[in-house]
C-alpha positions as CSV (number, residue, x, y, z in Angstrom):
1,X,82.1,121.7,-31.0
2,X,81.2,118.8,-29.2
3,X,81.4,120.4,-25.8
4,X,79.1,123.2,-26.9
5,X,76.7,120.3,-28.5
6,X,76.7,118.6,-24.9
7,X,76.6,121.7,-23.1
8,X,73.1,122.6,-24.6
9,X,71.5,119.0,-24.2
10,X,72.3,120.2,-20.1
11,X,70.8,122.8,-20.3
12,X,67.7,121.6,-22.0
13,X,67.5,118.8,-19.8
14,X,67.8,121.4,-16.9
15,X,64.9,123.6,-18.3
16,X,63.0,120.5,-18.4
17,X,63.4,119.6,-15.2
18,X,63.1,123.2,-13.7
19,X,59.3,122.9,-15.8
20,X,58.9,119.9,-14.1
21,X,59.1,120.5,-10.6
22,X,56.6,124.3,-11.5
23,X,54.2,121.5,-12.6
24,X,54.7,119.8,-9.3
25,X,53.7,122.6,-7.3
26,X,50.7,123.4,-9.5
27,X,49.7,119.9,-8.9
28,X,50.3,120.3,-5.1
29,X,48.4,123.4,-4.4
30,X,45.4,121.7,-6.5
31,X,45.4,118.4,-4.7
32,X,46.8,115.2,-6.3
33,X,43.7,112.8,-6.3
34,X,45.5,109.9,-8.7
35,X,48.7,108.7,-9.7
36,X,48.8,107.1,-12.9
37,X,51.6,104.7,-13.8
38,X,52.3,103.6,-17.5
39,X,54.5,100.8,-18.5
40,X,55.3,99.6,-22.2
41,X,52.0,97.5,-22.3
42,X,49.6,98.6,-19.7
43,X,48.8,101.9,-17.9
44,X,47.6,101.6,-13.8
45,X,45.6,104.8,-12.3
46,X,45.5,104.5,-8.5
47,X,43.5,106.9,-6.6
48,X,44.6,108.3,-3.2
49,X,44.3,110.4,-0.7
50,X,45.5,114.2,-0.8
51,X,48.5,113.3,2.1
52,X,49.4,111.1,0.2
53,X,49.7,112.9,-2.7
54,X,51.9,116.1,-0.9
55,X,54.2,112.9,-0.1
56,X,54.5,111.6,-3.9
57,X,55.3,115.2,-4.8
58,X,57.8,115.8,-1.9
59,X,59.5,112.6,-3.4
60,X,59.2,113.3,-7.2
61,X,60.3,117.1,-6.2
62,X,63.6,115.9,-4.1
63,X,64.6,113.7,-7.3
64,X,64.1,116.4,-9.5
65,X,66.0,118.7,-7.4
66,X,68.7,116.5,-7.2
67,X,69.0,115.5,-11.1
68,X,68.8,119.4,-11.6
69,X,71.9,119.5,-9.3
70,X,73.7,116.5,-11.4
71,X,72.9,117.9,-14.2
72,X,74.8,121.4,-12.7
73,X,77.3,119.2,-12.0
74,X,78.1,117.8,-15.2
75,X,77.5,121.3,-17.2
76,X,80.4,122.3,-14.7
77,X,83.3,119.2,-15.5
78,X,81.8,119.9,-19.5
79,X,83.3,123.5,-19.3
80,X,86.4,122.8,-17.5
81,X,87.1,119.9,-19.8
82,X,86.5,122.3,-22.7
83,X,88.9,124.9,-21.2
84,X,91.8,122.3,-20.4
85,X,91.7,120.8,-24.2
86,X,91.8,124.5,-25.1
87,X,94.8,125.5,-23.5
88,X,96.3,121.6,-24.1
89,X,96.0,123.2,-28.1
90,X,97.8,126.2,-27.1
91,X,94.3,128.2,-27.4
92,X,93.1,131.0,-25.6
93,X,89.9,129.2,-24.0
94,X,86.9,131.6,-24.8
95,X,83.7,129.7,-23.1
96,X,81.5,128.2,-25.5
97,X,78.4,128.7,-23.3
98,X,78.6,131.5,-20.6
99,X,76.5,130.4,-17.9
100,X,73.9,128.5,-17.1
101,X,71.0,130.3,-16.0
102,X,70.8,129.5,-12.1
103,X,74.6,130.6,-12.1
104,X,75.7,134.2,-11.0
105,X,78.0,135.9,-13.4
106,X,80.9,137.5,-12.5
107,X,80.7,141.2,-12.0
């Protein structure tokens, strides 16, 4: 159970981030004109320049694709540490969660 529990928060936090980086482009092919920051008391709004903004989204768009890939990462050791407590039990390891979406299946 609590492989299939962590399993789904991974993949949610996936589809988050996959909505992210669509709402990145969106912003990019309309033209970033201010960054706004926000800390626990005050909120900063910056305006720049539209270069600048293709370089904030290349940056925000390589962390996001490389927390996506974590993320992949992690799904991956969660399924394998599933299958060897499985068979550790003497169980026949039936995967609690197929794939993840970005992953071929088998054919």
């Amino acid at each position: 159970m609590w492989y299939s529990k962590q399993l789904r928060k991974v993949r949610r936090a996936r589809k988050v981030a996959r909505a992210q980086q669509h709402e990145l482009l969106t912003l990019e092919l309309e033209g970033v004109v201010a960054i706004t920051l926000h800390s626990t008391t005050r909120t900063l709004t910056v305006p720049i320049e539209r270069t600048a903004g293709v370089q904030v989204i290349d940056l925000l768009g390589q962390g996001l694709r490389e927390h996506r890939q974590v993320l992949k990462a992690e799904a991956r050791q969660l399924r394998q540490d599933w299958q060897e407590s499985e068979t550790l039990r003497g169980r026949s390891p039936s995967r609690p969660d197929q794939s993840l979406p970005d992953e071929p299946t088998a054919s």
